[in-house]
N, C-alpha and C positions, 0 to 999 in steps of 0.2 A: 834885374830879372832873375828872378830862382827858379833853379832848376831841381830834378830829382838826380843825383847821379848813383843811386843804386840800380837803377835798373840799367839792364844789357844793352847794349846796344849806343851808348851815348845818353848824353843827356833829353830829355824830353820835356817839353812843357807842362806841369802840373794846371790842376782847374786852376789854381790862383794866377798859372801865367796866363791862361785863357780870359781870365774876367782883366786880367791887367791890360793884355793886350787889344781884346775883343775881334783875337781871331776865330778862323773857323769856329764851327760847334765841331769838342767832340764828338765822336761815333758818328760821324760822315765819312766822306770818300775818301780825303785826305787821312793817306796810312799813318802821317807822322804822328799826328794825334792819337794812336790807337793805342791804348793800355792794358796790360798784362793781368788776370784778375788779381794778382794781389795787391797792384798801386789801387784798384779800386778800393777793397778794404780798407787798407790802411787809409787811405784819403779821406771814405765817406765819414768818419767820427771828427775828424779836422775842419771838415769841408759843409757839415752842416748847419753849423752858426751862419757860413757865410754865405752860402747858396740861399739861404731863406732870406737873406738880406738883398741877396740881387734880385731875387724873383719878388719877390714881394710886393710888385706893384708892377709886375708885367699883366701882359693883355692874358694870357692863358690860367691866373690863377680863381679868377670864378671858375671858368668849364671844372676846372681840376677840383676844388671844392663843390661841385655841384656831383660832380663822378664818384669822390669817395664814398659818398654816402650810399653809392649803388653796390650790388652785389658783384665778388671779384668773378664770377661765374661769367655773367654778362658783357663783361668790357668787353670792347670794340677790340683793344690790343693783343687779348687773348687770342681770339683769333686769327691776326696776321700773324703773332707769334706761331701759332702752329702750321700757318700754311708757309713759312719761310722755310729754307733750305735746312736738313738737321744739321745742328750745331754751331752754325755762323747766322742764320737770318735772328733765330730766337737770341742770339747773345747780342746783335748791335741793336735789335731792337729795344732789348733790355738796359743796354748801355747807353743808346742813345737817346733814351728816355730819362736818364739821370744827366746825361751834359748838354744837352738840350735846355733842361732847366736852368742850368747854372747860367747859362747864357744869354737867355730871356727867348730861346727859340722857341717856337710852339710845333715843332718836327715831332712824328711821331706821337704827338699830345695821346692818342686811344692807348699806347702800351703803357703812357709815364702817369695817365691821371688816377685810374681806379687803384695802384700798389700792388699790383699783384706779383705774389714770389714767385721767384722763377726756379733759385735754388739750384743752378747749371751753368755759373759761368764757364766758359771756355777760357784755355790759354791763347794769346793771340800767336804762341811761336810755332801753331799749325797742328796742334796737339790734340785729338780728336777723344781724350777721354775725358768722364761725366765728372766736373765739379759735385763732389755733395756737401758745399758749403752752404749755411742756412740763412744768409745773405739773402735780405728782403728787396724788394728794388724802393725806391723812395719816388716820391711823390715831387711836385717841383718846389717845394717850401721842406725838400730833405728829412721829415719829417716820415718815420714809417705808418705805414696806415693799419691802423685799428684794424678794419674789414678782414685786412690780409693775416692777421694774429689768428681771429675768429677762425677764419675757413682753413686755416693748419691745424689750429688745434681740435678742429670738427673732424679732419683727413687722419688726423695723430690717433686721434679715438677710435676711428674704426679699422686701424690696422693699416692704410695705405699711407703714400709718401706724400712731398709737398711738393709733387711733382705739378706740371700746367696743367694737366686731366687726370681725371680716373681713368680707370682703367676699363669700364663696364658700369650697364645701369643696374639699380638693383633687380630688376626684374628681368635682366635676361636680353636687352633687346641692343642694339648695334649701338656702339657708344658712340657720341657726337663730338667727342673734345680730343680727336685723335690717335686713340689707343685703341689695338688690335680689336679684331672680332673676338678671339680664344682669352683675352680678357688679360692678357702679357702687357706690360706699359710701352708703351710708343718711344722709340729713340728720344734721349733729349730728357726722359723722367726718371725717378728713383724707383726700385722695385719696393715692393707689400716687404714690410717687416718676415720674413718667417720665424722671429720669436713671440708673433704674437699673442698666437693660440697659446702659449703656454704661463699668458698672464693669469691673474686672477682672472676668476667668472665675475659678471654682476653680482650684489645683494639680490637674492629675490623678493620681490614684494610679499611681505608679509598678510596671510588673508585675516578673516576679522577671528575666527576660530585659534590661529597661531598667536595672536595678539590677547585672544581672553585664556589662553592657559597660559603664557609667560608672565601675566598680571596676577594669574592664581598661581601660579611656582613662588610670583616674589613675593604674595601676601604670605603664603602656607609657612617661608620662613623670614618671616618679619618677625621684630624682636615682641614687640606687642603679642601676634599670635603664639609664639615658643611660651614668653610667660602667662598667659590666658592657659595654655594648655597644658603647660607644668603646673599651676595654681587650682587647676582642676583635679588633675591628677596626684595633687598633696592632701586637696580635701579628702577625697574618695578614702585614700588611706588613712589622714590622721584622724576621720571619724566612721572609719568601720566602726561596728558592725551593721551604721544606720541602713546602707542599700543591701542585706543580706535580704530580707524580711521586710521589704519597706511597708506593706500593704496590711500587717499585723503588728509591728513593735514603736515603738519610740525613743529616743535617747532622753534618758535620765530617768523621767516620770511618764504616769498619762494622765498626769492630771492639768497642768496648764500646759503641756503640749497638746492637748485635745481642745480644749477653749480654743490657742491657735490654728487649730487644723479647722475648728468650726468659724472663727473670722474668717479666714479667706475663704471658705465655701460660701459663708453667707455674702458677705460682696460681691464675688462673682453671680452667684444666683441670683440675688438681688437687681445689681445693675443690668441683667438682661432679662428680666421682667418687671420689677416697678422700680426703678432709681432713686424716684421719692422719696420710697420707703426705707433708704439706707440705713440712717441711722436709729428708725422701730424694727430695732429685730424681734426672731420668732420667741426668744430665750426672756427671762425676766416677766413674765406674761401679769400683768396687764398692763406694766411699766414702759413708759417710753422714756427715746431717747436711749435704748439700753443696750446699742452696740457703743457707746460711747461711756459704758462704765468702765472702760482699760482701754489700754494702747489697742487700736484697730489691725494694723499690718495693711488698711489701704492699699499701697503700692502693688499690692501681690494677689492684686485683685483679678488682674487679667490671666492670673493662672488659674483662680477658682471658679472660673469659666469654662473648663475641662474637668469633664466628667463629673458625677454624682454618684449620692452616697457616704459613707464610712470609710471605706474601703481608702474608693478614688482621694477623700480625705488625708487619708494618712499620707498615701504615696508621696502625694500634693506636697504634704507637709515635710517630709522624709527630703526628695528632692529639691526643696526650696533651702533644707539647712543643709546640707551640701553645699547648692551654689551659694550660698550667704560666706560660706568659709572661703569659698574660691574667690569671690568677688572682693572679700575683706583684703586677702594675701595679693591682690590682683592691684587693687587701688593702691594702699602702701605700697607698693613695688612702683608702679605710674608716678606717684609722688615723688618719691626719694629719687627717683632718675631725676623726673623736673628739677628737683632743686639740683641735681648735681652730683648725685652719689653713684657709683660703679654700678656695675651689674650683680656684680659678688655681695658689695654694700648694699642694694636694694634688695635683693634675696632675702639678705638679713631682718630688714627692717619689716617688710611686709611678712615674714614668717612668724617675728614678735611680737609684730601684730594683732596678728589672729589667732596664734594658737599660747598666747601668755598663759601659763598655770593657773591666772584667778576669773580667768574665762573659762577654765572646764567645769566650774559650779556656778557657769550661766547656759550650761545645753540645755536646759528647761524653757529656756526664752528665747524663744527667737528673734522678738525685737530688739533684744540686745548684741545678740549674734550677727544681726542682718546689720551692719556697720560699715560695710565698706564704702558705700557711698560719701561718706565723709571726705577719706582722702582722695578718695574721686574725683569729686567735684572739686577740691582742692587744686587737685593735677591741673583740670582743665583750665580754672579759672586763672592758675600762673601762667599756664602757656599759651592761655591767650591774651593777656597782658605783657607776654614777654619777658617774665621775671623769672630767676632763677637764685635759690642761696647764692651758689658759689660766684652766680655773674653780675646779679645782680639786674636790674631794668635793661633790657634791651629792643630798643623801639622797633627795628627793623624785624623783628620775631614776635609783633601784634598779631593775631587775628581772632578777628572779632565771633570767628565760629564755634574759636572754644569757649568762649565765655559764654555764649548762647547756652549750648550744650554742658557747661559747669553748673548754672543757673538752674534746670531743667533737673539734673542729676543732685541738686542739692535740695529741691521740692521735691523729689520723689522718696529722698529720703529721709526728708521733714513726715510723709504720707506714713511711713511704716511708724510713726508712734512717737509722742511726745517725752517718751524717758529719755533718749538717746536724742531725739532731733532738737528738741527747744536748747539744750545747753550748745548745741552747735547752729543754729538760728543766730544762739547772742555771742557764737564766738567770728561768725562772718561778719554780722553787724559792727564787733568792736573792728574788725579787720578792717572793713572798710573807712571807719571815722581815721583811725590811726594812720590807715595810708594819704586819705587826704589830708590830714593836719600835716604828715611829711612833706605831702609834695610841693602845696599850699607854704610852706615854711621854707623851705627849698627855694622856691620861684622867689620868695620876698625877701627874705635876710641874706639868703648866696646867692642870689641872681642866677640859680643855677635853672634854668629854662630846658623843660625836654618836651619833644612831642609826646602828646597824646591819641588826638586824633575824635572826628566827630564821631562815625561809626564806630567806635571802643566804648564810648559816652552813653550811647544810644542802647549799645548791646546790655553795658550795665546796668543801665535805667530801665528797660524791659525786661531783663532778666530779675534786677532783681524786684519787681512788680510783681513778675510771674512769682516768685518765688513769696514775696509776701502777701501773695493773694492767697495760696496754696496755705500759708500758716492761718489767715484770719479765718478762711473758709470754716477751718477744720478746728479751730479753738471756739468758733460759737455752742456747738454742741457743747463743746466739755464746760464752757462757764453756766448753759444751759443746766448741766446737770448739778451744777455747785449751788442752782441757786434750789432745784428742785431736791435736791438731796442735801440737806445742809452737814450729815455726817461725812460724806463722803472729799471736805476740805480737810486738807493735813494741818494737823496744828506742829510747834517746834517738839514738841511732846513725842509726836511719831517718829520726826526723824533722829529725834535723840535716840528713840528704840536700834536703829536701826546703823548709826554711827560707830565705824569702826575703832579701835584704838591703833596707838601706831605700830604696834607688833602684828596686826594684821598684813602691814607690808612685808615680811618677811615669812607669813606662814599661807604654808599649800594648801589648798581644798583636798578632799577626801577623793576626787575623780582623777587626783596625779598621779602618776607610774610611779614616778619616779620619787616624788618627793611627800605623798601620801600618806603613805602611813607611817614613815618617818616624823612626820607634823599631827599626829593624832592627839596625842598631849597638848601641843599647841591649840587647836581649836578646840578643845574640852575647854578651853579659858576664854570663849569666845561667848557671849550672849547669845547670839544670832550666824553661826558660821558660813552660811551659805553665802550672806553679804559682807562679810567681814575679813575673809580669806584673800587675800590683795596682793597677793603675790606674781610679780611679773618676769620672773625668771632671775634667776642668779646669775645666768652668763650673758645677762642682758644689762642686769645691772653693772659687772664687770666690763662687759662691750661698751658701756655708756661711761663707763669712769675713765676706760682706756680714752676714748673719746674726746675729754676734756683736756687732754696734753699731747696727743698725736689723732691730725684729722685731717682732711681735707676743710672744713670749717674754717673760718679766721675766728680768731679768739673773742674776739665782739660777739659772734653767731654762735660760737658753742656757750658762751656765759646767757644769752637771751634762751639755747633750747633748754639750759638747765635749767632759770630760775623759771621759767615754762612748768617745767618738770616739776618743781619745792612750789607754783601756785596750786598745780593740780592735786597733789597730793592733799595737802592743806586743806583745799576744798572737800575731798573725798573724805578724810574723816569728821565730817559734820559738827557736830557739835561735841565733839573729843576736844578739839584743840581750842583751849581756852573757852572753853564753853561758845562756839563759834560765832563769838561777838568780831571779831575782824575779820570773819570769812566767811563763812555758809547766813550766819542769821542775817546781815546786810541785804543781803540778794535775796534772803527768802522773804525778808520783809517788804522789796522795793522794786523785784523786775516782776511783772507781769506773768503770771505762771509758774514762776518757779517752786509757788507752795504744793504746784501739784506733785515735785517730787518727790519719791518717799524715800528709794535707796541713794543717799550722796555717794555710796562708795561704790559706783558704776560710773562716777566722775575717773574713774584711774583710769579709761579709756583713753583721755588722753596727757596722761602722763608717760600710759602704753607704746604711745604711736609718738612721743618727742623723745624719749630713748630711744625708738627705735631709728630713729634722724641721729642721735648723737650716736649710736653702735655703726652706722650704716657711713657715717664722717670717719671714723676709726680704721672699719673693714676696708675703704674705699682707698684709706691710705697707707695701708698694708700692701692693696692690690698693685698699684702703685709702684712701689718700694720694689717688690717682688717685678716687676716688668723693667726697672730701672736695671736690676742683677741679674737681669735674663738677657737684658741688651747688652752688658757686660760682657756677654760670654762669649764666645767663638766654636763650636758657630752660636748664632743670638737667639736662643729658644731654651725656655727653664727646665730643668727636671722635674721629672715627676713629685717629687718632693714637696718641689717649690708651689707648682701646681697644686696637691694635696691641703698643702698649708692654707690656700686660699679658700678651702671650700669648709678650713674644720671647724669657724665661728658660725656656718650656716647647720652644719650637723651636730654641735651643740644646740644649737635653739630649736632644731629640729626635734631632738631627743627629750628637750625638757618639756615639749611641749604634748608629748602623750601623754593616751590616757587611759583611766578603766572606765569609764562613762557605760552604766548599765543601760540595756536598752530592754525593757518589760515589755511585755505582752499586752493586750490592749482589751480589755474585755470587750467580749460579743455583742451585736446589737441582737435584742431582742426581736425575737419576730413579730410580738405585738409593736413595734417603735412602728411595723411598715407596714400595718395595718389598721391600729387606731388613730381615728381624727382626735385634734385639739379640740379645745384648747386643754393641756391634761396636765397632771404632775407624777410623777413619778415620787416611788419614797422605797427604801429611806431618801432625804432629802439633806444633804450638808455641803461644802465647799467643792471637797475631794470629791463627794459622788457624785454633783451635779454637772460638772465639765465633761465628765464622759458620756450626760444624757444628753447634751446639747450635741456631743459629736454625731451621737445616736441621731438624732433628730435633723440631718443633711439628707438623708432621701425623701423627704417630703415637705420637712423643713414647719411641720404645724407648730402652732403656738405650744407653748410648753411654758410651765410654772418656775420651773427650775433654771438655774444659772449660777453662776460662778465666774468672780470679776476680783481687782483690787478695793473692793468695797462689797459690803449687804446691803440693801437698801432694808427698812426697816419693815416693807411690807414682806417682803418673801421670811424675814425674822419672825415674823406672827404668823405668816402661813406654818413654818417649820415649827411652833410651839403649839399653835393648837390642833397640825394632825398628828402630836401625837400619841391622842386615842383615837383615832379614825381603825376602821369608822365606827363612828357615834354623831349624834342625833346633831352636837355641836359644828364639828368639824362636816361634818356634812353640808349642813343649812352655810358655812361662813367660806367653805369653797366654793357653793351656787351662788355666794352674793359677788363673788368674783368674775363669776363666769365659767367657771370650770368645768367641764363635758364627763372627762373620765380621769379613774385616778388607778394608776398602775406600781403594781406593791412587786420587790422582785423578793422571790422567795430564797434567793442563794445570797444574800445580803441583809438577812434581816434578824441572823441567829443574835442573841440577845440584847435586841431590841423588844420596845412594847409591840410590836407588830408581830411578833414570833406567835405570840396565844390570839390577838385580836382579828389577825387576816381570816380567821377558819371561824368566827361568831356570827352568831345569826343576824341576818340582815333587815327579818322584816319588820317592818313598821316604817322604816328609814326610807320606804320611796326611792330603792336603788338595784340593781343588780348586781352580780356577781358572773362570773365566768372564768376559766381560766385557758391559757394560750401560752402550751412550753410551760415556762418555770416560773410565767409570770399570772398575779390574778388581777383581772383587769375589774374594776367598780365604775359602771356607766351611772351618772348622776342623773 
């Protein structure tokens, strides 16, 4: 028989002498059985295994599993526990509801079945103060009950004890489970915390108004909008003076920046009165098809749906080459992160980008300008395949949103004009073949098997559907016009004109600050300077050679972005390099379109934008290097120095990339433009002067004779040789067989010209009038 001999008094029989002997239950009459609370603790962790073993098949353990499940609120036991004497009834009923069990007695079953904590045992050596041990009472399978955890830690939470009752209901009214009226706990319970006020409050519920400004806090500085806003904010200044004056001047010229100020007005105008009509514009009169004699600008269509006019023109056009600089420096920047490069390093690359030195003798074009869409769509379509330079495939970073949306952004800027979009058309196209033949090779000779996924499939298959729907739409017109205009095909002829040699890569255009008129000599030795000036920055080239031997790159990826770099070049001088039998004439004889290029050395676009990948590898492992010496430090933060240093490859490219880009004045429209009806011409009549009548001609937009394109068509060539003796009897009769209404002669343009003596000759016999309006003489036919 074992006994406990620590406790006082003599030995006493433990629960095991009880089941051994199958005396009394304890916590009955019999004193000798009566336990001290601490033989209870210590016993109940010993005594559990075995008690579940006795009980286990007594008559009282359905009631006792049917009871747990009930609320401790409700027991039966709770209640004689409170109406028993304080301090002895609530402790043997508590007690005798654990030895009971061990026993197989069903005594007291209401206090032992539901678990509920008592948290008050008594000493048995007559000791009237409050146990606040957290000693659960067990159930008769010893086992603490679930219920009773719940409703402590529901009591714990609102501040009161795990005493037998509250203390008060919430609302004020007489409590039913024992405890004062004044709301004091009743003998026998624990008091209320009083530290509990001085917890935390709740979170408060956030309303729907506090939830959309914490979502505009964290967009406002999200790294996306900081560079959107800084890439605006570099345009604005690295092509002042364009918004001084935007509604009067132009950058560079106004001669094919007026053409493009008259593309997007006439699109917009167009598609929201006849659609149809898009491609018969009002210009080239009586020619169709004749917005499709040059790149359109398309996509910038929805702008020139705001406002009419001249005027509203310019703005139009002013604020679109702004944003084209920001969008350019925006997407490069979105790229070079995707692949993997710094914040510092993409700074870099996206400034290279867009403001390269042989880009300040393309401000006349804005289709060439308007480029950012490339790496754009570039961005998206990596990140939604999940690829990254530095990482390479990563399947769990698929979504199929940005490929959608890459898709979408690289038809829109297929939209703005076939110079810049077809050689990026055919460099997605090889993109794609090249990555399936990898992947394809991959899965077959290395067994190397990665997900792809059906929606990734889907998104590319529609996307790029969209996307070659977009090109074939918009290449009908133009094969339309190769076949009605048979001059207007390039032969190798032209682009030989136009082919740079290879000291063009080293020599500035005339609009550089910096390196300008240092390079004047240079471009005296240039055929055609304006295309020929190829120079992408000196500390770009420098960032790109550092590059090749210190990068974040692995050496495989810097050797592919260089010979990248040595194809495009190649390409851009046309027919310079070896008479370009291995490079430009192949593809002008064999891809589809590409004879309608004329300038190959606007190919350095993207020789521009893979230095600016290999500068942006370099900077990023500078940036690097400098965080690795900073962690060094004690405390771990760089000096300003260190800092400085990181920023002075971005304020180099910055600095090379000014400029002196004139911005002219834009001659007036005439006030007969806004009140002669078409179909009319205007004279004198040549390249230069006919782009600022068509701009002329956006407030009402009538047919007009005159136009100015990359081509003449050969009728508007014999309109311009036989008015000029107009008027005369000839040119008279060969205008009405045209259609021509009125013919308007501007008198501040026509000093030594034949028109200088003929405009003031007599008119009659000719079956015409005369009148004049301002500075111009209008001849109604």
């Amino acid at each position: 028989m074992t006994t406990d001999q620590s406790a006082p008094g003599g030995p006493r029989p433990t629960s095991r002498n009880a089941r051994a002997t199958g005396g009394p239950a304890p916590g009955g009459t019999d004193q000798r059985y009566r336990r001290d609370p601490g033989d209870e603790v210590r016993a109940s962790a010993s005594d559990e295994a075995g008690q579940g073993k006795a009980t286990g098949s007594g008559p009282a353990d359905a009631d006792r599993t049917t009871r747990k499940r009930t609320s401790a609120d409700d027991a039966p036991g709770k209640n004689a526990a409170e109406k028993a004497p304080a301090g002895k009834a609530a402790d043997q009923g508590g007690v005798a509801a654990g030895k009971a069990a061990a026993t197989g007695k069903v005594a007291d079953q209401d206090e032992v079945a539901l678990g509920k904590t008592t948290d008050q045992d008594k000493a048995e050596a007559g000791s009237e103060a409050e146990a606040k041990s957290k000693v659960g009472d067990e159930d008769g399978t010893g086992q603490q009950d679930e219920a009773g955890k719940k409703d402590r830690g529901r009591k714990k939470a609102s501040g009161g004890g795990a005493g037998a009752g509250d203390s008060g209901t919430p609302d004020g009214k007489p409590a039913t489970d024992g405890s004062k009226p004044d709301g004091t706990p009743a003998e026998g319970e624990s008091k209320p915390d009083p530290w509990a006020a001085f917890g935390p409050a709740p979170e408060p519920v956030p309303t729907w108004y506090g939830r959309l400004g914490r979502w505009a806090s964290r967009l406002l500085i999200h790294e996306w909008t900081l560079a959107a806003i800084a890439s605006l904010a570099l345009a604005v200044l690295m092509t002042w003076p364009t918004l001084r004056y935007p509604a009067h001047t132009l950058p560079q010229d106004y001669w094919d920046p007026s053409l493009q100020a008259w593309q997007m007005a006439w699109s917009g105008h167009i598609l929201l009165t006849e659609p149809a009509q898009l491609w018969h514009a009002n210009a080239f009169f009586p020619e169709r098809w004749s917005f499709a004699f040059s790149d359109t600008l398309l996509g910038y269509a929805p702008a020139g749906m705001i406002g009419s006019g001249p005027e509203a023109a310019l703005v139009r056009y002013n604020i679109m080459f702004v944003l084209a600089h920001a969008l350019a420096t925006f997407g490069a920047y979105v790229l070079a992160r995707q692949l993997g490069a710094s914040r510092t390093g993409s700074a870099v690359a996206g400034v290279a980008y867009t403001y390269a030195p042989w880009l300040l003798a393309q401000a006349g074009h804005l289709h060439v300008v308007s480029n950012g869409g490339i790496p754009l769509a570039l961005a998206m379509l990596a990140r939604g395949h999940g690829w990254s330079l530095r990482h390479g495939y990563r399947p769990e970073r698929r979504h199929e949103g940005w490929v959608y949306a890459g898709w979408l952004v690289a038809a829109w800027q297929l939209s703005l004009g076939f110079g810049i979009g077809l050689p990026f058309a055919y460099v997605l196209a090889g993109t794609v073949l090249v990555a399936a033949v990898i992947w394809y090779a991959k899965r077959i000779f290395w067994r190397l098997k990665r997900p792809f996924g059906q929606r990734l499939f889907v998104a590319d298959l529609i996307g790029g559907l969209i996307f070659a729907g977009v090109g074939v739409l918009m290449a009908i017109p133009y094969f339309t016009v190769t076949q009605l205009h048979p001059n207007a095909e390039r032969t190798i002829g032209d682009i030989a004109v136009f082919s740079p040699p290879a000291s063009g890569f080293v020599t500035a255009p005339a609009e550089s600050r910096l390196w300008g008129g240092l390079h004047e000599g240079a471009r005296s030795l240039l055929p055609w300077h304006p295309e020929m000036t190829l120079l992408p920055g000196f500390v770009l080239y420098a960032l790109a050679l550092g590059g090749l031997f210190f990068s974040i790159w692995k050496v495989r990826q810097r050797l592919l972005l260089l010979a990248g770099v040595l194809v495009a070049m190649a390409l851009s001088m046309g027919t310079e390099l070896f008479g370009g039998r291995f490079t430009y004439v192949p593809l002008f004889d064999h891809l589809p379109g590409w004879s309608g290029i004329r300038t190959p050395g606007r190919l350095m676009l993207w020789a521009t934008l893979l230095l600016g990948l290999l500068a942006a590898g370099a900077v990023s492992a500078f940036a690097e290097r400098v965080r690795e010496i900073s962690a060094e430090r004690i405390p771990s933060w760089p000096s300003p120095w260190l800092r400085l240093a990181t920023l002075v490859p971005l304020l180099l490219v910055i600095a090379e990339g000014t400029n002196t880009t004139p911005h002219p004045v834009v001659p007036a429209q005439p006030a007969a433009m806004r009140s002669v009806d078409g179909p009319l011409l205007v004279l004198p009549s040549g390249q230069n002067h006919d782009q600022p009548v068509m701009l002329w001609s956006t407030t009402r937009f009538q047919d007009i004779v005159n136009g100015g394109s990359g081509f003449t068509p050969r009728q508007l060539d014999d309109v311009r040789r036989v008015t000029m003796t107009f008027p005369d009897q000839t040119s008279v009769d060969y205008l009405r067989t045209l259609g021509v209404h009125n013919v308007l002669v501007l008198r501040d343009e026509i000093a030594g010209t034949p028109w200088e003596v003929s405009v003031d000759a007599p008119v009659d016999g000719l079956g015409i009038t005369r009148e004049e309006i301002d500075d111009v003489v209008v001849f109604r036919l």
